[in-house]
N, C-alpha and C positions, 0 to 999 in steps of 0.2 A: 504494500500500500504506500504511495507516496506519501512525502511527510506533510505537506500542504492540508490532504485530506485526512492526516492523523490529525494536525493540528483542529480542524473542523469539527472533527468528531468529537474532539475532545473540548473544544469550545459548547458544543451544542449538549453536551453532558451535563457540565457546569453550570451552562445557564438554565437546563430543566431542573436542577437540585430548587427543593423547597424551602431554600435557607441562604442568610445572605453571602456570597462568595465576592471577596475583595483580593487580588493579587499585585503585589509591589516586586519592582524586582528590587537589586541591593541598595539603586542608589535612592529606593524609595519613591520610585514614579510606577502610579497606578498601570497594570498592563492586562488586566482583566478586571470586571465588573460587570457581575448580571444583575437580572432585571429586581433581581428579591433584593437586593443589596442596597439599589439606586429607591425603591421604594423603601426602605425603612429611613435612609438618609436623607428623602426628599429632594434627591436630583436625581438626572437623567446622566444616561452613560458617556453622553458626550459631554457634559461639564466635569468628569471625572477622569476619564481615560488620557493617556498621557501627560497629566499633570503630577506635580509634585503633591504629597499626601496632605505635608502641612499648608498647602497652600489651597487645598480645596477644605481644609477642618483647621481654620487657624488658635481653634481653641487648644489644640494636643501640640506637644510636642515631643522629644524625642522620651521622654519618661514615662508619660502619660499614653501615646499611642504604644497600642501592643504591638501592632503591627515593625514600626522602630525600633523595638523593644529587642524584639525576636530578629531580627537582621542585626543589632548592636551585639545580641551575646550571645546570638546562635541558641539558645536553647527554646525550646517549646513552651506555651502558656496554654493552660486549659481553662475553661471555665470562668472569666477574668468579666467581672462588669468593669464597664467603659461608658462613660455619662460626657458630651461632648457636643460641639455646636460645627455645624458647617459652617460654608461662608455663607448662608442667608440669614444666617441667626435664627435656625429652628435648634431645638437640643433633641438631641438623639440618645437614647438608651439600651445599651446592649447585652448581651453575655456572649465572648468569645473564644472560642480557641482558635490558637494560631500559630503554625508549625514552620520552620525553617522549610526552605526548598533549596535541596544540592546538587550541583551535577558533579559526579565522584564525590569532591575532599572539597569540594568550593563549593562557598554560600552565594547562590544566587537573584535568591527572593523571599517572598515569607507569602503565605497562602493563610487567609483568616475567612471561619465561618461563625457568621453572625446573626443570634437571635435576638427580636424584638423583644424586650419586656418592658418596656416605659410604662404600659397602662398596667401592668402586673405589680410595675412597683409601686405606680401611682395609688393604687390602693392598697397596697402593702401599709403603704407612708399613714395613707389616710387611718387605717388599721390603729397606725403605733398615735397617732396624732387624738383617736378617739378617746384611746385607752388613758391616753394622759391624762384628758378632759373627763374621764369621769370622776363624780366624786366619788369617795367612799361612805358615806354612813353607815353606821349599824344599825341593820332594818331587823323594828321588832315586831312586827304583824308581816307578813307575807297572805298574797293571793294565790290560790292553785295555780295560776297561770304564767305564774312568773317563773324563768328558767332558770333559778338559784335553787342547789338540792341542796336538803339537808337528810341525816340519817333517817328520820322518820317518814321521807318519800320513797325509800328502798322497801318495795309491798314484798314480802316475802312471808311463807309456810317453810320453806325448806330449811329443816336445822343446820344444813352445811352454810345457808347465804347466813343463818342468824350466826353462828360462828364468826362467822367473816364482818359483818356489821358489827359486833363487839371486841374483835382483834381491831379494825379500823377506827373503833373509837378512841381503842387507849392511843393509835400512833398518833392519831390526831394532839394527843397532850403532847409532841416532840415537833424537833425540829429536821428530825432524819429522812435523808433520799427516800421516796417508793417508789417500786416498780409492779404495776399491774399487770398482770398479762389476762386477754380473753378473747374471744371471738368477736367477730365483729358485731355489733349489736345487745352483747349483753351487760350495757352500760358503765362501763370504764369510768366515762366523765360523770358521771352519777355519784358513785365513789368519789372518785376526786375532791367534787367538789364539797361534798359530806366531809369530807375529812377536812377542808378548809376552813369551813362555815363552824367546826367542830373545836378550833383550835385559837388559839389567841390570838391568830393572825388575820381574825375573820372579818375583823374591820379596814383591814389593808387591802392593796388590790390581789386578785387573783384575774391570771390573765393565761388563756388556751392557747396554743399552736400548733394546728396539726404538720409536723413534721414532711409527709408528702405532698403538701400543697403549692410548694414554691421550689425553685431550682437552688441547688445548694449554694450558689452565690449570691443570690435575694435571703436565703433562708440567713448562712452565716452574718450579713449587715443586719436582718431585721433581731435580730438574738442580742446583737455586742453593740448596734448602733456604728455609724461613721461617720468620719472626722473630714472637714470643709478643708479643700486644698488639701485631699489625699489624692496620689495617683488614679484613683477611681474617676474622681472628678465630682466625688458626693457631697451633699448637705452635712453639717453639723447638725446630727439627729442623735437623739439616745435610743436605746432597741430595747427590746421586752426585758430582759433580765434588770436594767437600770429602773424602767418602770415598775415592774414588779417588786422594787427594794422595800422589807416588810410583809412580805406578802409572799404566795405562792407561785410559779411558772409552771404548767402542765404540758409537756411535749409529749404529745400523740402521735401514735406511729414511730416513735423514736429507731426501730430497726430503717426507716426508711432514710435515714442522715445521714451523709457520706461520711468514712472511716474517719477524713482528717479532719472534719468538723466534731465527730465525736470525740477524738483525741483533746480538742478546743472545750469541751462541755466538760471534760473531765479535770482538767485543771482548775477550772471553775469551779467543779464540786472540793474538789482536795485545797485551793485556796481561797474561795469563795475572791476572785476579783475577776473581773473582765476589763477587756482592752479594745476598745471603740475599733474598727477598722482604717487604717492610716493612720493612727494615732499612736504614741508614744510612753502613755501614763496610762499607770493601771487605775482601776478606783474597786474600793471595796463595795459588795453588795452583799445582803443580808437576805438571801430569797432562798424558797426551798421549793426542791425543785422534786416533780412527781411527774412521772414519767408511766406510758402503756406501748403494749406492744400487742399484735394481736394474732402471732405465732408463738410455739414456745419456745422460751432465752434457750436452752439451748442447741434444740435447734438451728437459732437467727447464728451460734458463734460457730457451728458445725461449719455453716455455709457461709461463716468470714462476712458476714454481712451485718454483725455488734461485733466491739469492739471486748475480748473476754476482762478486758481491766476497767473499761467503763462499764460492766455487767456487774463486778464483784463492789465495785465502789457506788454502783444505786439499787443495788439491792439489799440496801442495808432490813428494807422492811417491805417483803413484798404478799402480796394476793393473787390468787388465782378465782377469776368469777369461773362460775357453770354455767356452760352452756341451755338453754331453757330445756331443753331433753332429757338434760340430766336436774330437773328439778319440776317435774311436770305438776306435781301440786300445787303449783302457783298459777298456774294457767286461767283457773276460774277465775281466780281473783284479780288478775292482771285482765282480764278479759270485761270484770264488772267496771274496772276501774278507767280503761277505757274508753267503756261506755258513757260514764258518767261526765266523764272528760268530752268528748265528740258531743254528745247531748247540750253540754255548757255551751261549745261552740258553735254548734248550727242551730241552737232554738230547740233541738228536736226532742222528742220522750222514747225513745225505742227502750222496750224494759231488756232486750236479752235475746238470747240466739235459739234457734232450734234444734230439736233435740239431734237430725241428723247433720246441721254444721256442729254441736257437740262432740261429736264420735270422733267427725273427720279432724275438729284441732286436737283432741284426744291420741287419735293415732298418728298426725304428723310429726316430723320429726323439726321443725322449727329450725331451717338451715340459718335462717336470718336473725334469730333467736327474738328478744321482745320488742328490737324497734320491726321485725317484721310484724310480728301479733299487731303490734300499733297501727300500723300502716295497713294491715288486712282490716282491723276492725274501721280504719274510717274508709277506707274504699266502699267497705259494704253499708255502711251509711249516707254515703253519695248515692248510691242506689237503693236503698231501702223505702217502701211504698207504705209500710205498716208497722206496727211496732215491736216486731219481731226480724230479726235478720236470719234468712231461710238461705240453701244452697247457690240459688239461682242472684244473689247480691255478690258473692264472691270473687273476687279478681282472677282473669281465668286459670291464672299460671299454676292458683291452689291446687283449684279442681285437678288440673292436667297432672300436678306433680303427683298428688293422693295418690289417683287413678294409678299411675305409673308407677306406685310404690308397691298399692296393694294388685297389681297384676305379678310383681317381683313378687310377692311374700308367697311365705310355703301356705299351701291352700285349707292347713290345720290353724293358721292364724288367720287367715281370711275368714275361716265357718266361726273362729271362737267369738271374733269382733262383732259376729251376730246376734242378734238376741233369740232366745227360745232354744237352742242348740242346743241339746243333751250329747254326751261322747256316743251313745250305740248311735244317733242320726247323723252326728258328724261319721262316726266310720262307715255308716251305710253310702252317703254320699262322697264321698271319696274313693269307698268301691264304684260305685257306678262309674264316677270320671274316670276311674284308669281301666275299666271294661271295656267304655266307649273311645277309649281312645286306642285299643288293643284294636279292636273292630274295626277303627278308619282304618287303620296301619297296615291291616292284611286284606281289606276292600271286604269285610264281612266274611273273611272266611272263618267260620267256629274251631276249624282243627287248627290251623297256626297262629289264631290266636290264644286257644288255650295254650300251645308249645308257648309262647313268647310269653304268657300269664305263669308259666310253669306250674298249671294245674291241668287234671285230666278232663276230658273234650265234656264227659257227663255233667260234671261239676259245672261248668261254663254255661254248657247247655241248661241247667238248672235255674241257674243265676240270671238268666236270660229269659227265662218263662217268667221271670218273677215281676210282680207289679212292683215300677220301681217307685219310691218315694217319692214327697215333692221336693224341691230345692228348698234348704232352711231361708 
């Protein structure tokens, strides 16, 4: 292939990528620029292409630009936000990586792909700006409706959650790391926040972060805060842990935090200071930090995905929730209480379910555990015509999963989950299904089905004259 039409191909490559591609050669003049690139910078490729870097982004320069950066010292940058103005004076916000380009032993360019996240951070900011602003009082009447828990909103039968509710109360009197581990849905932050509301710190702020929600380089600034006239090019902002000072930080999903960032959370815990990002000076804080995961810990170090010494330094005092499967007697009662919840909210009086949507939340196995129950009971309140919630209100995916389960199950638990079913009717009918199913298999022949039944032809024959039962 000529190299003409290598180079084409390889042009037409780059600019199909769904991400921005900027290439410099060494002395720093743009030599590639696709179209993702020129849109997030708000220019086009011919005010960019064969120009000098800094002379199309006069805010950066050789410190600031990564792209500089990575052609000055040869080595690669990953992950790097980059906050910066072109020449219109629009600011532009990024996260890049950005890799040397060599031919042999010589450095000849640096190749940088770049994601937008201006509006991500933008409300990131907002996020930390809110959190500042709120007050704190110590509220002594609460309404149901308010999304501050305390221990006494955790509905539980099950003596393993009442264990657990009373081990969380005494940690609440400390100031030691937890780490929760549970499935998704069966209320982490529920805990959490019982344990906060629980403890002296409960007029301070308590402030959440789910861990996978942001890229580890928004994540690390919005955590430690950053410093105005850092290479980033950020605001002088304080980030969660400063604002939480007094108070509680809850990072969710913590297996989702890159390694070196947890490396960064852990010194934190061992000497309680952080250090703003581009900044210099440590400052002490005074936060205590509770943390969930919703695999098991060790598992997440199995797979090098927690760090095994930020594992053993926050788990000073941990919990493991049950899954609702493993605590089914709470079902009713999570069930009433939902009610009475969705009722509050739409006006409505529906008193409770029928007896056959009973069975079926009975036998499922609640993958989603109570924020699914929650979200099943109000779906079926969006449809509900009477004040009773019946089969036919159910989100279809229930129905379809039940079905699908109890077509799985051995067909001696399918006849128990019946009612009226004595054991001589259930073995009668379970003889008949595998008779009849002997009979498809040989097209009705009597003689090889009794061979395949491993009983004699008379017998079969017998069994066969017989009036058979009805189905329980």
């Amino acid at each position: 292939m000529p190299l003409s039409d290598t180079v084409e191909m390889l042009q037409a490559i780059l600019g199909a990528i769904d991400e921005g591609i900027h290439v410099v050669d060494a002395n720093g003049i743009t030599i590639f620029y696709n179209h993702v690139a020129a849109k997030l910078d708000g220019l086009t490729s011919e005010e960019v292409l064969g120009k000098p870097l800094l002379e199309v982004f006069p805010s950066l320069d050789r410190q600031s630009s990564t792209l500089l950066r990575v052609i000055d010292s040869g080595e690669s940058i990953y992950n790097q936000t980059q906050t910066y103005k072109n020449w219109k004076g629009m600011r532009v916000e990024t996260i890049n990586t950005t890799l040397p380009v060599r031919v042999g032993k010589r450095l000849v360019g640096a190749v940088e792909v770049a994601k937008d996240i201006g509006k991500l951070k933008e409300l990131s900011e907002r996020l930390v700006d809110l959190q500042a602003k709120i007050s704190k009082p110590k509220r002594t009447k609460r309404s149901m409706d308010e999304t501050t828990f305390h221990f006494e909103d955790i509905l539980t039968m099950s003596e393993k959650m009442k264990r657990l509710k009373e081990r969380a109360r005494k940690a609440a009197r400390t100031t030691s790391p937890v780490l929760i581990y549970g499935e998704t849905g069966t209320g982490k932050e529920l805990f959490v926040q019982s344990i906060h509301h629980a403890s002296v710190r409960s007029s301070n702020p308590f402030i959440a972060q789910n861990c996978a929600a942001l890229p580890a380089a928004l994540l690390e600034s919005l955590l430690f805060g950053t410093t105005k006239g850092s290479f980033t090019g950020a605001d002088d902002r304080p980030g969660l842990f400063e604002l939480a000072d007094g108070g509680t930080l809850f990072l969710d999903e913590l297996n989702s935090m890159p390694l070196d960032l947890q490396a960064k959370l852990l010194r934190v815990l061992q000497d309680g200071q952080i250090r703003r990002i581009g900044g210099s000076q440590s400052t002490k804080v005074d936060v205590r930090v509770i943390a969930a995961v919703n695999e098991a810990p060790q598992s997440l170090m199995e797979r090098g995905v927690m760090r095994t010494d930020l594992y053993y330094r926050i788990n000073v005092v941990s919990f493991e929730l049950p899954p609702l499967r493993e605590r089914r007697e709470d079902v009713d009662m999570l069930i009433d209480h939902f009610l009475q919840k969705f009722n509050r909210i739409f006006g409505m009086n529906v008193r409770g379910i029928s007896s056959e949507v009973a069975r079926l939340f009975a036998a499922y196995d609640w993958p989603g555990n109570v924020r699914e129950l929650e979200h099943v009971i109000e779906a079926a309140m969006n449809m509900v015509e009477s004040d009773i919630i019946l089969l036919d209100h159910l989100p279809a995916h229930l129905l379809e999963r039940s079905q699908s389960e109890k077509d799985e199950a051995p067909i001696s638990a399918q006849l128990l989950s019946k009612e009226g079913c004595t054991l001589p009717e259930i073995l009668r009918e379970v003889e008949e299904k595998v008779i009849k199913d002997a009979m498809q298999q040989t097209d009705g022949n009597v003689l090889r089905a009794a061979k395949l039944l491993g009983i004699p032809r008379q017998t079969l024959q017998y069994k066969l004259s017989q009036r058979m039962i009805p189905p329980c």
